[in-house]
N, C-alpha and C positions, 0 to 999 in steps of 0.2 A: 600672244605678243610677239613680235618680230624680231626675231635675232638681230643684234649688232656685230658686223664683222670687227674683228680685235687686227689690226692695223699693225706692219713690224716697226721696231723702234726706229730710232734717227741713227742706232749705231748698227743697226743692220740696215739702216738703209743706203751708207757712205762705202767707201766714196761714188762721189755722182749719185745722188741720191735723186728718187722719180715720186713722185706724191699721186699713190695708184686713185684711177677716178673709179669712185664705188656712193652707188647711191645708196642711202641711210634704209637698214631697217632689211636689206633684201638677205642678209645671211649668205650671201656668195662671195667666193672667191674674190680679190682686185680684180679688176680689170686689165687686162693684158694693159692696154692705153695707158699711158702716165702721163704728167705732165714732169718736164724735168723739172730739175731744182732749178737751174739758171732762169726759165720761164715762171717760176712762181716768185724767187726771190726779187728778180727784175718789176712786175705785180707790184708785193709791197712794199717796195721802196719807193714807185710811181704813185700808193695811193697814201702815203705819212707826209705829216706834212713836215714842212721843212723846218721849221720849229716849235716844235709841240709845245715846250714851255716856255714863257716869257715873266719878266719882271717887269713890272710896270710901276716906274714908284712916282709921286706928288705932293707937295705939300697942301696943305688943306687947312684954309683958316673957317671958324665956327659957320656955318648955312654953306660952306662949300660944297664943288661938286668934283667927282674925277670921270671923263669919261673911259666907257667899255668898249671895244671894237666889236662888229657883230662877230659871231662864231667863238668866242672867247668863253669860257668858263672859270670862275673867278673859285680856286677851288681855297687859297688863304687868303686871306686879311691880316697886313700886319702893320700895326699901330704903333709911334712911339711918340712922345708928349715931350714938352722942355719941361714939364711938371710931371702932376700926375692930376686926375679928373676923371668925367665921363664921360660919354658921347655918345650918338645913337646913331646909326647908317638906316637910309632904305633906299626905295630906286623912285623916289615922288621930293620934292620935299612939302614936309608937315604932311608927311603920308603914313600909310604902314609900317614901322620900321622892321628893318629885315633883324637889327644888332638894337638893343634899348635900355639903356644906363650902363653900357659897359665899359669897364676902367682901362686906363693906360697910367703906360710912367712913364720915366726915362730911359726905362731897358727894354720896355716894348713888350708889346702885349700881340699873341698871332690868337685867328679867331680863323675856323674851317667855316666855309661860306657856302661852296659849292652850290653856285648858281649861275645860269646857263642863261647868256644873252644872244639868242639867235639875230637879230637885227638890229645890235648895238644899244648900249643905253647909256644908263649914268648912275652913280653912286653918291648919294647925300651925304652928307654927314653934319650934324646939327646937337645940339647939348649945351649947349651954352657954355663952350669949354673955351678959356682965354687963350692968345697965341693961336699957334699955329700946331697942327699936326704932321708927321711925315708919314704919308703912308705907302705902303707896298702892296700891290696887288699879284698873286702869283695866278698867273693866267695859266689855262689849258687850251690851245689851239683846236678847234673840231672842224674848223672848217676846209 
């Protein structure tokens, strides 16, 4: 099996810290070559996006829909009712559901969803529940 070189920490590597290039698995020394920090940190700041998280909120009466922007991932659902009831989500309507007789109230109800719409879509929501719902989408930006 291939030795892993053990890399020095971040507070031996300050100040001006250099990120040694060493390919994986070789058991040798860093490489003289670094990349400095200013050129890596510059990298990932160029490749995040500018806002990773977003809130997307809508109201939502019963056979409604909310759209998803592409590259979004819907990682919460949060629901909150002027009553309380049930209600079902999926990405059809009278499809799959993704969410199926799940309850709300007045204080709101959050539901982990974590699903990834690469080329945008749409969220149902159907139950036969009166009024209107408000709901919250907490997006994760990937794209």
């Amino acid at each position: 099996m291939p030795k892993v070189h053990l890399f020095p920490t971040i507070d031996e590597l300050l100040p001006g810290w250099r990120m040694p290039l060493q390919y994986i698995g070789t058991g040798e020394p860093a490489a003289a070559k670094a990349a400095p920090d200013t050129v890596v940190l510059t990298w990932i700041l160029a490749n995040l996006p500018t806002n990773p998280i977003s809130v997307q909120s809508a109201s939502v009466s019963n056979n409604g829909t909310v759209a998803v922007s592409a590259g979004r991932m819907v990682a919460k659902v949060i629901v909150v009712g002027g009553a309380s009831g049930n209600f079902n989500l999926g990405t059809t309507a009278s499809g799959t559901e993704i969410l199926e007789g799940e309850s709300f109230d007045t204080d709101g109800a959050v539901y982990a969803l974590d699903r990834y719409f690469h080329s945008g879509g749409t969220l149902h929501f159907s139950g036969g529940f009166a009024g209107s719902l408000t709901v919250k989408l907490v997006l994760i930006n990937l794209s």
